[in-house]
C-alpha positions, 0 to 999 in steps of 0.5 A: 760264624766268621766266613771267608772268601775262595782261596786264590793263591798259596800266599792267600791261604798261608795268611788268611788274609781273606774278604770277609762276608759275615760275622757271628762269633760262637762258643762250644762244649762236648763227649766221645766213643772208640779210639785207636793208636796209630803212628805216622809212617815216615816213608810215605809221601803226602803230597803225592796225589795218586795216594789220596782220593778223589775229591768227587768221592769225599762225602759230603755229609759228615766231616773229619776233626783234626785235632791238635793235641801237644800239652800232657796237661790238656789231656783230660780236657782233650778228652771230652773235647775229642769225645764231644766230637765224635759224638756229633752226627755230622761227624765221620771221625776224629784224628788227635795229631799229637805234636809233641815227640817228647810224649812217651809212647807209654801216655799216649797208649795209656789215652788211647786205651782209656778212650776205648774203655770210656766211649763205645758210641759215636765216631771212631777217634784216634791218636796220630803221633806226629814225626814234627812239632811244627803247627803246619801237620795240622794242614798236611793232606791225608789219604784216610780222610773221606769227607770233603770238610774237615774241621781243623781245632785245638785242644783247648776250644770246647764247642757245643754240638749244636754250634758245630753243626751250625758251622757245618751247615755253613761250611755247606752252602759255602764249600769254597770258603774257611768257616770259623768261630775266632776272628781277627784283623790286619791292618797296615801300620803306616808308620813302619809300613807293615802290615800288623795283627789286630783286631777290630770291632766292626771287620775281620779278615782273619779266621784262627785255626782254633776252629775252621771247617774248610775242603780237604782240597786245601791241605793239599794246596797249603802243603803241597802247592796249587798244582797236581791235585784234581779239584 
């Protein structure tokens, strides 16, 4: 588990460049219920805060699963992955943010459809088409979203239950901080004089979005800025 210190500033969380406290890298895999197809809804604003709750209301017990989904490929894979999750206690429920929009609508029904037939149990699941390719709607503040960790992943990591509820536990004790599983490094070229990525056998500073539990009070903060939000 790569764990890192408080986010201080907008630039801080954008370049992950955090002060590590410990490492233990780990590997996953999973199973899933129910899932619904939902749209994203263009005309509302995400960044405004009188539409999410308040942090005092977020459970504390489970956590949400965002999943990045944009290969027609991975779709088996993302399956299991997504019903892996949902399958886990800790977990309160899975969003697949689809970002690819040249997706037919027809495929994506067709997921949406096929997760409800095989899961009945666990967790609701969904399929959230996403208005943009960009990797950043993975960060973007969501009011349907209840629980104060969320768990931002691809679909490509497969992990086990056990792990994540590991991770979990850690993201509780440190509520502050980003939990994950991939770590990397930065280091500063001396020779171009800029900072490089790399990665180093004995310390990280980086923790990749491939799998991270953090506080939903960061999305906001990434995508939105520091301010307006009550914490």
């Amino acid at each position: 588990i790569s764990i890192f210190s408080p986010l201080s500033s907008l630039s801080s969380l954008r370049s992950m460049a955090l002060k590590p406290i410990f490492s233990l890298l780990c590997f996953f895999s999973f199973l899933i219920p129910s899932l619904s197809l939902r749209f994203f809804t263009s005309n509302s604003n995400p960044c405004d805060p009188e539409t999410l709750p308040s942090p005092q209301s977020l459970r504390l017990d489970q956590l949400t699963v965002l999943i990045n989904g944009y290969s027609e490929h991975r779709i088996p894979l993302l399956r299991a992955i997504a019903g892996a999750y949902a399958a886990s206690p800790v977990v309160a429920g899975v969003t697949v943010l689809w970002g690819n929009p040249s997706t037919p609508a027809e495929t994506l029904a067709e997921l949406s459809r096929n997760l409800s037939l095989l899961y009945s149990a666990g967790a609701p699941v969904r399929v959230l088409p996403q208005g943009s390719s960009s990797l950043n709607s993975r960060f973007l503040p969501r009011r349907w979203i209840r629980t104060r960790g969320v768990l931002v992943c691809d679909d490509d990591v497969e992990v086990d239950p056990k792990s994540v509820e590991f991770a979990f536990r850690i993201w509780q004790k440190n509520q502050d901080r980003l939990i994950g599983l991939f770590a990397r490094s930065h280091d500063l070229d001396l020779i171009r004089k800029d900072w490089i990525y790399t990665v180093h056998p004995d310390r990280y500073s980086i923790v990749l979005t491939k799998f991270m539990i953090l506080d939903a009070k960061y999305l906001y903060h990434y995508s939105c800025g520091v301010g307006g939000l009550e914490t």
